[in-house]
C-alpha positions as CSV (number, residue, x, y, z in Angstrom):
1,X,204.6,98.2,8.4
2,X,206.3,95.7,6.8
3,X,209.9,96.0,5.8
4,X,212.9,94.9,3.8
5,X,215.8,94.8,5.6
6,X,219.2,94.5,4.0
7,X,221.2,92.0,6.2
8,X,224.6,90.3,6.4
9,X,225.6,87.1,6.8
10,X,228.0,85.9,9.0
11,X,231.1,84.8,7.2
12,X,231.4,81.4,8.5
13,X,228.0,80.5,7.6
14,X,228.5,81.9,3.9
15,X,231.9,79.5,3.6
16,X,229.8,76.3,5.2
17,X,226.7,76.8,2.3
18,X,228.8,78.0,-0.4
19,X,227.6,81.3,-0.4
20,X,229.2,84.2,-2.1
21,X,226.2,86.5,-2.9
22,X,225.6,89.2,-0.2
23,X,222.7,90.5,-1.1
24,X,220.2,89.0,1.7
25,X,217.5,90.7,3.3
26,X,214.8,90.2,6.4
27,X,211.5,90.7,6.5
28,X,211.1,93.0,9.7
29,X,207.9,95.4,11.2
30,X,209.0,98.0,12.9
31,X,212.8,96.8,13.0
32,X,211.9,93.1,14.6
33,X,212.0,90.6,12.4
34,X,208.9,89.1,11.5
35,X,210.5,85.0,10.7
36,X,213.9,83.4,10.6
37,X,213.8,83.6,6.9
38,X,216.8,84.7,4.6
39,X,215.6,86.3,1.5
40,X,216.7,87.8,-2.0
41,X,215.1,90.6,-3.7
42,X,215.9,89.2,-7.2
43,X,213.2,90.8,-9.8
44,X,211.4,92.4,-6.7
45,X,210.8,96.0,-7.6
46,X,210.4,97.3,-4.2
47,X,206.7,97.8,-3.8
48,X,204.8,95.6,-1.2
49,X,201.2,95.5,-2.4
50,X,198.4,92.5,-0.8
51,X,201.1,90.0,-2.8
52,X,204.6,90.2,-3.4
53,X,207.5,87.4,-4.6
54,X,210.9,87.1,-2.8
55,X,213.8,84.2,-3.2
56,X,213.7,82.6,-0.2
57,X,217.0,80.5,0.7
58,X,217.0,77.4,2.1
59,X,219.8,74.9,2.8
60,X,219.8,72.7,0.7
61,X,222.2,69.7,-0.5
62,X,223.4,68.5,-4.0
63,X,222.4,65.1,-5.4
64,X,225.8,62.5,-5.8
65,X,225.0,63.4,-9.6
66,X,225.8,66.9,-9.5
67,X,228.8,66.6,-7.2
68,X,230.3,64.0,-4.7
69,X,232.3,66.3,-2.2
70,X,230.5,66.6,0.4
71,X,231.6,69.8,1.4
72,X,230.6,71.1,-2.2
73,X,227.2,69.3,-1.5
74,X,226.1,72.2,0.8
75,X,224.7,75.4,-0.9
76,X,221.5,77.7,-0.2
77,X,218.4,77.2,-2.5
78,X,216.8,80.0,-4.3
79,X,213.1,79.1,-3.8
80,X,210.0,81.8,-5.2
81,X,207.3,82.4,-2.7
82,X,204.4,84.5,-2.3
83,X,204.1,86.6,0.5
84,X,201.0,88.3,1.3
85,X,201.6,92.0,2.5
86,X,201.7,91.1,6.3
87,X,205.1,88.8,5.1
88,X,203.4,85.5,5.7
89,X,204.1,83.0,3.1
90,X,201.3,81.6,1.0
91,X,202.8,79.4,-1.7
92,X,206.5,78.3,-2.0
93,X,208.0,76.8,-5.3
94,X,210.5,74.0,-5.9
95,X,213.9,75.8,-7.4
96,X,213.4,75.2,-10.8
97,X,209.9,76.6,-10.8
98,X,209.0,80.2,-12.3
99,X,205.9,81.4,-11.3
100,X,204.1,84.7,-12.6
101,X,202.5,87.1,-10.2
102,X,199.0,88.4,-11.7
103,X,200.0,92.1,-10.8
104,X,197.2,93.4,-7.9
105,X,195.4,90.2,-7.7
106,X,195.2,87.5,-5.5
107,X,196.2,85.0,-8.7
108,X,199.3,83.6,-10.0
109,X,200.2,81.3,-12.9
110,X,202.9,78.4,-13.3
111,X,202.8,76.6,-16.6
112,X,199.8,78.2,-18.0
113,X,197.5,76.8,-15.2
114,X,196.1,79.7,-13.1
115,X,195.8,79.6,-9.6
116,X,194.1,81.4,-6.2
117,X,196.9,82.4,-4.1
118,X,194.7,82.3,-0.8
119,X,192.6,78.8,-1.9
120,X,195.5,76.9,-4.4
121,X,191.8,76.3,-6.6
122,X,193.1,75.6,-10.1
123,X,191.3,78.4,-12.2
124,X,192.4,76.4,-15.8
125,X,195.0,75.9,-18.1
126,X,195.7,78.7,-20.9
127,X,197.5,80.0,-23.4
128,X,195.7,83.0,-24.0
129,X,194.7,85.7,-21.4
130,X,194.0,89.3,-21.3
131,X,194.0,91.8,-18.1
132,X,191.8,95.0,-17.0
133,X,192.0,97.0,-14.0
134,X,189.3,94.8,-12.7
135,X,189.5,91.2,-14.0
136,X,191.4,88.4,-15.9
137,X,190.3,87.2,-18.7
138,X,191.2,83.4,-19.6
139,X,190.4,81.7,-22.3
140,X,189.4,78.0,-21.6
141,X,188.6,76.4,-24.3
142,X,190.5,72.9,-24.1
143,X,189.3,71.7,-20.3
144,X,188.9,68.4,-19.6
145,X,185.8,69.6,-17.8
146,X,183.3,70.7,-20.4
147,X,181.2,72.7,-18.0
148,X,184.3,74.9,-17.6
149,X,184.7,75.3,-21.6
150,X,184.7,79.2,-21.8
151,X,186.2,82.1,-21.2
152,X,186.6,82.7,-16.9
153,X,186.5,85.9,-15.8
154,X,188.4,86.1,-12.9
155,X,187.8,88.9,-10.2
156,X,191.7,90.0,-9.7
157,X,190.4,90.8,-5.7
158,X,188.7,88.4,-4.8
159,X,188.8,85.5,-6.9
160,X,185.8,84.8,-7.9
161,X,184.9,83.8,-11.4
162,X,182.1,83.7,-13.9
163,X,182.2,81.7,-17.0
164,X,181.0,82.8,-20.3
165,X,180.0,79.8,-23.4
């Protein structure tokens, strides 16, 4: 079973990447971890369902334009990713990305375009969308693609869709 596991840092480490948050964790089954990855909760409630979001942290170093020292260059990266519930990654984000997690489905948004978690297949882009136990509902009515003109309803599951003029 798959795990959270509050970890800490070594102290040296957190002084070398500019670190002073200590609120890291591991992903572990049964105790082992599962990858070398250092995580954040941040808006994680706590429930590991078929998909979940984490802050992963990566090392990462600032442009000349932010800073010139290079010690100060050095800091960790707060990067979303979706995990599936065995902990393997499926989609990582750039920092400045915010993407939504379609509660119990295997679909996420970023920007208003809608996505398969397990394909990366672009659903569409929209502005309007509305959720049952079963299925999303997106309305499509701008694509470029005017056999996709509609409104997709997207099994939350499996992601398959139907389209409906």
């Amino acid at each position: 079973m798959i795990e959270l596991s509050q970890i800490i840092i070594d102290e040296n480490y957190a002084t070398k990447w500019n670190t002073s948050g200590r609120d890291f964790i591991v992903l572990t089954n049964n105790g082992e971890p599962i990858n070398k990855h250092l995580y954040r909760k941040g808006m994680f409630n706590n429930k590991i369902k078929d998909y979940f979001m984490l802050f992963k942290m990566v090392e990462a170093y600032y442009p000349d334009s932010i800073t010139k020292n290079k010690k100060a260059k050095l800091h960790l990266e707060d990067r979303s990713v979706i995990l599936n519930k065995d902990g393997i990654e499926k989609v990582e984000f750039s920092s400045f990305q915010h993407p939504y997690l379609v509660d119990n489905s295997c679909i996420y948004s970023l920007d208003q375009n809608y996505y398969n978690i397990e394909t990366g297949e672009l659903y569409c882009n929209s502005f309007t969308s509305m959720i049952s136990l079963e299925y999303l509902f997106l309305d499509n009515r701008y694509d470029k693609d005017p056999n996709k003109c509609g409104v997709m309803k997207i099994n939350k599951k499996d992601g398959s869709w139907e389209l409906f003029k």
